[in-house]
C-alpha positions in Angstrom: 71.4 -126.4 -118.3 73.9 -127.5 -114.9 75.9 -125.8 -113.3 78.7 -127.4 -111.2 80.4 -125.7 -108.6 83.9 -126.9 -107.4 85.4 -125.0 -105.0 89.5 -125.6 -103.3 91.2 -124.6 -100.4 94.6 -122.7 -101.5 97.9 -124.0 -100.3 99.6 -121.4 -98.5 102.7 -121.2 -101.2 100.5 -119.6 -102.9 99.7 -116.3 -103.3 97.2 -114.2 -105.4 99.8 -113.9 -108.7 100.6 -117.4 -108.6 96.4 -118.2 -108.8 96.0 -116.0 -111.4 99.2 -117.7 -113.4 97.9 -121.6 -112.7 94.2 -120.3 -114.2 96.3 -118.8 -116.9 97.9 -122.1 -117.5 94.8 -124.1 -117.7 92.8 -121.9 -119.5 93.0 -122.6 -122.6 92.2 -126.8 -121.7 88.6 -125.5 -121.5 87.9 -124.4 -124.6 86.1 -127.2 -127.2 84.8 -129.1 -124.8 81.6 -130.9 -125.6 78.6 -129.3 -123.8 80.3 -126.5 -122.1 78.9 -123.5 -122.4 81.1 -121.2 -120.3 83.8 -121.9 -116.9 84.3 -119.2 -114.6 87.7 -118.9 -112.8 87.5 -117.4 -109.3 89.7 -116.9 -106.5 88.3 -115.5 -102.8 89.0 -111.9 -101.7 91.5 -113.3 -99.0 93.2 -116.0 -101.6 92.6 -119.0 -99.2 90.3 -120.7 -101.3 89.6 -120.5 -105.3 86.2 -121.6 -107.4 85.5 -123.1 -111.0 82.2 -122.7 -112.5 81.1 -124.9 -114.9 78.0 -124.3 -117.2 76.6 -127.5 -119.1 74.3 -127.8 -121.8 72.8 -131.3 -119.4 74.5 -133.5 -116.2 75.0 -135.7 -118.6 77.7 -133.9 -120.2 79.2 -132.6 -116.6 79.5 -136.4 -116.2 81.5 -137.5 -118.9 84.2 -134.7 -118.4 84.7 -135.3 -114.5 86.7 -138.2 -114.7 88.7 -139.5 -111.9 92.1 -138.7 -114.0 90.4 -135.1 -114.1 89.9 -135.1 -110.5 93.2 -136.2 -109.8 94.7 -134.1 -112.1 92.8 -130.7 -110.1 94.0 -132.1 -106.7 97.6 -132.4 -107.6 97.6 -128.8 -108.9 96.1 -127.1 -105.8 96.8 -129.8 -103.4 93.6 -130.4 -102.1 90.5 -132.4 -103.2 87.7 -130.0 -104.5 84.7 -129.8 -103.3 81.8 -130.3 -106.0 78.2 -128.6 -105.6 75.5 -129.6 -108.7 73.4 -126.6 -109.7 70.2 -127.1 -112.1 69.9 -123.5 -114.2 66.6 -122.9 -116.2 67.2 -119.7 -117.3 71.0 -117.3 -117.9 70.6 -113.5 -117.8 73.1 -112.8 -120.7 73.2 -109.0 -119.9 76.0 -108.0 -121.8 74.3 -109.8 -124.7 70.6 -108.2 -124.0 69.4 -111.7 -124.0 67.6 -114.4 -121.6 68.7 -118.1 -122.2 65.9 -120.6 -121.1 67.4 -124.3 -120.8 
């Protein structure tokens, strides 16, 4: 499995509620896509600076769905260009399933 890791620095406009409403938006954008296995929303305690976690069934998939329209399309919304960290992931504790996941 990958894991990619993109994180943004928040504009100031906006606040907490307003994160929480733009996840909300884009939510539902994530679902069906090929070789994702889960993406995590996050936003910091202080709000300055959000997160999306991406879990992949290979890179190879992770590749295909960052495309530079995707990019752009994540920069206009926040404002910022993200930041991207790649993460290889050999094994998922799936405790609220009771199960281990090896890759």
């Amino acid at each position: 499995m990958h894991c990619v890791v993109w994180t943004y620095a928040v504009p100031p406009s906006l606040d907490a509620a307003a994160i929480r409403r733009q996840f909300g938006a884009v939510a539902d954008r994530y679902i069906g896509i090929p070789g994702l296995i889960r993406k995590y929303f996050g936003l910091s305690d202080d709000g300055r600076s959000v997160v999306g976690i991406y879990l992949w069934t290979s890179k190879d998939a992770a590749e295909a769905f960052y495309t530079p329209e995707w990019i752009a399309g994540v920069t206009e919304r926040w404002g910022a260009t993200p930041q991207r960290a790649d993460w290889l992931v050999p094994i998922v504790a799936e405790s609220a399933d009771g199960r281990v996941v090896t890759g």
